[in-house]
Structure formats: C-alpha cells, structure tokens
C-alpha positions as CSV (number, residue, x, y, z in Angstrom):
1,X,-2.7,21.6,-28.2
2,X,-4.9,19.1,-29.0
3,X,-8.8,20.1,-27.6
4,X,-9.5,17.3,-25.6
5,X,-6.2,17.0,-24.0
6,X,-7.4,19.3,-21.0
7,X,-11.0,19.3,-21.1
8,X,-13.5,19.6,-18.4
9,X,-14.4,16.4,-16.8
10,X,-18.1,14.8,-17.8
11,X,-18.2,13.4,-14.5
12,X,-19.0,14.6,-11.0
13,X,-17.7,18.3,-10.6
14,X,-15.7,16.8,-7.6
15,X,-13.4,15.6,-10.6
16,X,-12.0,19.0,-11.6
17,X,-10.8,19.1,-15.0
18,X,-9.4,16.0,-15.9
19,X,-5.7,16.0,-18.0
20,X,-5.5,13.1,-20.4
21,X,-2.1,10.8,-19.8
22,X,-0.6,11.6,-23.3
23,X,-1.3,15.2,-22.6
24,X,2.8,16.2,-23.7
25,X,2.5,19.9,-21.7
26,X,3.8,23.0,-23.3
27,X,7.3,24.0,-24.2
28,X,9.1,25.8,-21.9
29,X,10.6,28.7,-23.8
30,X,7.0,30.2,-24.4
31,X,6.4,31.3,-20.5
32,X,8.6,32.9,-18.1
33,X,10.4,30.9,-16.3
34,X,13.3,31.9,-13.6
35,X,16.3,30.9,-15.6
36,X,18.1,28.4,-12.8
37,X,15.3,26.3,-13.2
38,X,15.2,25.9,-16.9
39,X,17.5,23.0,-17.5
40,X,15.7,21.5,-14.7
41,X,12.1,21.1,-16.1
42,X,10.4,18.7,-18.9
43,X,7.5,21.1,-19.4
44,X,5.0,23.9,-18.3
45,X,2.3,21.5,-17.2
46,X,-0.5,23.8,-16.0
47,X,0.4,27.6,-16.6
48,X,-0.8,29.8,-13.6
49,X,-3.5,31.5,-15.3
50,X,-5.3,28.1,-15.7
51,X,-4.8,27.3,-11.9
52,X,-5.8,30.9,-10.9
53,X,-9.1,30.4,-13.4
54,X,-9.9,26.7,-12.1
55,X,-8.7,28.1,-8.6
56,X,-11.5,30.8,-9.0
57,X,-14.4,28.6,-10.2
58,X,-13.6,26.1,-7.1
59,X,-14.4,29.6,-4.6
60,X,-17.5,29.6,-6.0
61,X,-18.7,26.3,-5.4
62,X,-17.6,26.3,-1.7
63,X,-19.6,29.4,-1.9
64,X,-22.6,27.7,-3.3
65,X,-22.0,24.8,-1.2
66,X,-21.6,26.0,2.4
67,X,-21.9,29.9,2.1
68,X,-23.1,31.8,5.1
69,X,-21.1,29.7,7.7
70,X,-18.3,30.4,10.2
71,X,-14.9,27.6,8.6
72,X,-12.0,27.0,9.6
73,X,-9.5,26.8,6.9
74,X,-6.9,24.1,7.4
75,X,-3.8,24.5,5.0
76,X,-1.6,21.5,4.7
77,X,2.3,23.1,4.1
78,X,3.8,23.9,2.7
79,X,2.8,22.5,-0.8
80,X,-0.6,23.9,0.0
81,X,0.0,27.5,0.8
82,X,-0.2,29.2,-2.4
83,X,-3.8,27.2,-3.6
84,X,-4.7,28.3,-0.4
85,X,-4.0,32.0,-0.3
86,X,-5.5,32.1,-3.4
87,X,-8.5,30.0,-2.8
88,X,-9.2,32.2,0.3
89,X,-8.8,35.5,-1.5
90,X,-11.3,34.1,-4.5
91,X,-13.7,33.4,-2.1
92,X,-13.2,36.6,0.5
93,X,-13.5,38.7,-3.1
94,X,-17.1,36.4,-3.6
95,X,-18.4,37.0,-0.5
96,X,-17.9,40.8,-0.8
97,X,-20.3,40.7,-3.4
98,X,-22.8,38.5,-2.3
99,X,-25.5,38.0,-0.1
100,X,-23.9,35.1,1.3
101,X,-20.8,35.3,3.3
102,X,-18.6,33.1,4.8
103,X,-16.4,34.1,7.3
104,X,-12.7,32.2,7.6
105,X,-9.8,31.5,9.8
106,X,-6.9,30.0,8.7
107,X,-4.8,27.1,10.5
108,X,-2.0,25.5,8.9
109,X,-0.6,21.7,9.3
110,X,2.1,20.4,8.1
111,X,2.1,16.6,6.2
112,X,5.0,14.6,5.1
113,X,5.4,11.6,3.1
114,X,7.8,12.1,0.2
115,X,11.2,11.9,-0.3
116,X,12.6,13.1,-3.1
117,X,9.7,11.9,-5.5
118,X,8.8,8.6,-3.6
119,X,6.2,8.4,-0.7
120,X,7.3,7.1,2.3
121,X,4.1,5.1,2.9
122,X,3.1,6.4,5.9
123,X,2.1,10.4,7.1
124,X,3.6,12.3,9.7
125,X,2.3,15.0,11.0
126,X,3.8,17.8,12.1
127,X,2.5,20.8,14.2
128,X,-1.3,20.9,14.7
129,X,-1.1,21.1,18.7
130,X,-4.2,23.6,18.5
131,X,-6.5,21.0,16.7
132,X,-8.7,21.0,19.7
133,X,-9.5,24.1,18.3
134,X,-12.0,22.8,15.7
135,X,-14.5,20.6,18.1
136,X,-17.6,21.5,16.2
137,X,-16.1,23.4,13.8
138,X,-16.7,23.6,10.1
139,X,-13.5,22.5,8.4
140,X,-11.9,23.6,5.2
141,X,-9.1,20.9,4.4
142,X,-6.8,22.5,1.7
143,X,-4.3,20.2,-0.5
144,X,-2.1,20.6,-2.8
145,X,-2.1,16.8,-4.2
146,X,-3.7,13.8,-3.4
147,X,-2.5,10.2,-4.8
148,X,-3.5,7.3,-3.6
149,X,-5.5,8.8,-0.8
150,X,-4.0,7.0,2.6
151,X,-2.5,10.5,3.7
152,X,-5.8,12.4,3.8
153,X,-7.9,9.5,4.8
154,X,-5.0,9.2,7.9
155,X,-5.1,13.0,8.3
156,X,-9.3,12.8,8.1
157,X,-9.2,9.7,10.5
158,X,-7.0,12.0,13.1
159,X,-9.2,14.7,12.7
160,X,-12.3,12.9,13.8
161,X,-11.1,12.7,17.5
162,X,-11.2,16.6,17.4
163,X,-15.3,16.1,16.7
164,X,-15.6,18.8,14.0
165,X,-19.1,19.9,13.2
166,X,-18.2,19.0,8.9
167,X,-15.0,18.3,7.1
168,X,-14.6,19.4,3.5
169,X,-11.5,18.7,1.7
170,X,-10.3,21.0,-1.4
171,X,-6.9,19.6,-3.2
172,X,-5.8,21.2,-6.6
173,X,-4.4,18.3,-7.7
174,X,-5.6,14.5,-7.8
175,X,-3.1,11.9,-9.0
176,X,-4.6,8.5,-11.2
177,X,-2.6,5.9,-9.9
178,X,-2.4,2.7,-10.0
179,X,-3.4,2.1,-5.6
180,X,-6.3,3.4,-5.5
181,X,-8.0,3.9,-1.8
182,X,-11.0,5.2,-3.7
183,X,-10.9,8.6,-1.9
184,X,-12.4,11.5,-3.6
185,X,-11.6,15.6,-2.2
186,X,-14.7,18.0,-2.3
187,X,-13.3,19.9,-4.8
188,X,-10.8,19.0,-7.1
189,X,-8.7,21.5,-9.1
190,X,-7.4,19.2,-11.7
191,X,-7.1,15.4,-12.0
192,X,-3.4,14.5,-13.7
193,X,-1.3,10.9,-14.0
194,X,0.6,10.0,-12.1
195,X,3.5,12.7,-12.9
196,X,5.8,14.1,-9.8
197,X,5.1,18.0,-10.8
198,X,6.7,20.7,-8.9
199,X,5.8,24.4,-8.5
200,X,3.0,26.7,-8.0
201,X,4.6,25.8,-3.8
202,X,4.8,22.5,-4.7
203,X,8.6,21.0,-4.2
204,X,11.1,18.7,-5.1
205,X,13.3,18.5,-1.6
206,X,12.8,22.3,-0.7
207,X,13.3,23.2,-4.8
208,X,10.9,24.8,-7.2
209,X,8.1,26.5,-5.0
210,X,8.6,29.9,-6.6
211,X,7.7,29.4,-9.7
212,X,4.1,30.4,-10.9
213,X,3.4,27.4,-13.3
214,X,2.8,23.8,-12.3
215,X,5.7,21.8,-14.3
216,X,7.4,18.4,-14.5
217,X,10.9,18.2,-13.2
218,X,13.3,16.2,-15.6
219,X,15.7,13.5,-14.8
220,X,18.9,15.9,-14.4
221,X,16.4,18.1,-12.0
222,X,16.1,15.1,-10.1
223,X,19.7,14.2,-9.7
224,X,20.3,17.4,-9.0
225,X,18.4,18.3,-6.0
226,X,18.2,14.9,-4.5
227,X,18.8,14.6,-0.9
C-alpha cells in the first residue's frame, strides 16, 4: 500500500481521512470474508478495524465538541445502524471516563434514494412520526454516506419545522462527486470517489450488510442482486 493512498486529510478535521481515487483497495483473500459473497466483491476497501479506529477518534470530538449535553441521536437505516451503535458505544465508553458526559437517546429514520446503485434523485422518508419529539432538542444526525448532499440538506430542511435547539450531522462516509451541493457533515469518517461500496450495514438491494469490511461490489455482484 502506497503511504499516501489513505492518509489523513490536511484540511478541516470535518474532512475525515481522505482516500485518494487511484487508491486500488486490498485483495480479498487476506481478510475473512463470508464465502457467498466472495465472487461478488472487487476489493476490501476499508477493513473494520480502520472504521472502528476512525469511528473511535470521531466519539471523541463530539465529546470535545458538545460534551455535557442531553442529544438526541437520530440514525438514518438502515445503512446507518452499525456506525451508529458503534459511534454511541465509543462515546458512552468516553464519557464513563470523563468529566464530561453526555447523555443519549436514540431515534431512528429511515431515507431512501437508491436503487440498485443509482439515486433516485429525490428522498423519501420513511417513519419519523415522533419528530415532534426533538423541538429544542440537541440533534445527533448519523449517516452512513453522503454524495452529492440533496438528501441530507432535504432531511435537514424537514427537520427545521421540528425547531431543534442544534443539529449536528456525523456520516462515515463522504462521496467526491461530480454535483456537488457543497454540503459538508460535522464529522466525517472518511472521504472516498465516487465508488458504490457495500457493507459494514451498507447494501446493495437488501445484500451485503453483514459483512465487517467496507468493500466494492463487482459487476457480476451487481447483476446478481439487481432488483
């Protein structure tokens, strides 16, 4: 692996670590993958112990950031369950051994605008009946991706009616693409291309959530599980 190919951002820290567009992932028969899924994938792109480390290091600068306050933590499913539960164990485990503590409650929304690996342009949202619940609130948004930005700036937009007290937004992944809204999360896990990855809960119709590493789904994984 070349050094720079994933290397920490020398930006903002909103940028996470930034993955370079040749970066070629790593071959596939040097992690543990479930075997149905093998002839499937292109590449591990992010192995779960990075995401776990990166996943860690983002805890602590929500702690930093808005430590001794009452959130609400609003997970978008499903892609964004697993960052989640381990975003909000990180920072339960931090504020066990702190003198700042923030207490949580988790919500969950569900988004969707893909399918199979296109976006369908526009968001629907489904669920979030009790989002009167967070007038004056402090708000936890957690992502699993963000592209172009229209479906968080819609979601962030439909929020506002509800008059939280703050909105942050924590997404593990941010995609370069080519629209760009110029929307930025809080806290960014890592910024990639513009590559359809799947696992770590993130799917490809349904497919692929239960594996640990972040990977890239190949043209015969596509075909396969195409709805």
């Amino acid at each position: 692996m070349a050094e720079d190919s994933i290397s920490p951002s020398p930006r903002a820290a909103g940028h996470g670590v930034v993955i370079s567009d040749d970066w070629p992932g790593y071959d596939l028969d040097v992690f543990t993958l479930p075997n149905h899924y093998c002839e499937d994938l292109k590449c591990v792109y992010i192995p779960h112990g990075v995401i776990m480390d990166r996943t860690e290091r983002i805890a602590k600068e929500i702690m930093k950031d808005i430590g001794d306050s009452h959130i609400t933590v609003l997970c978008v499913l499903k892609g964004g369950y697993k960052f989640c539960a381990d975003l909000v164990e990180h920072i339960k485990n931090l504020s066990r051994n702190s003198e700042r503590f923030i207490s949580m409650r988790v919500d969950f929304i569900r988004l969707r605008s893909y399918c199979n690996d296109k976006s369908m342009g526009e968001m629907q949202i489904i669920g979030g009946e009790d989002l009167s619940k967070l007038t004056g609130k402090n708000v936890l948004i957690v992502e699993d991706v963000i592209g172009t930005g229209r479906t968080m700036k819609a979601l962030l937009s439909h929020l506002e009616k509800y008059n939280p007290k703050m909105v942050k937004v924590a997404s593990l992944l941010v995609k370069r693409t080519s629209v760009n809204n110029r929307y930025r999360p809080d806290y960014t896990g890592f910024e990639i291309p513009n590559l359809f990855v799947v696992g770590y809960a993130l799917d490809y119709n349904e497919h692929f959530r239960d594996l640990h590493h972040l990977c890239i789904i190949n043209e015969k994984g596509k075909e396969k599980y195409k709805v």
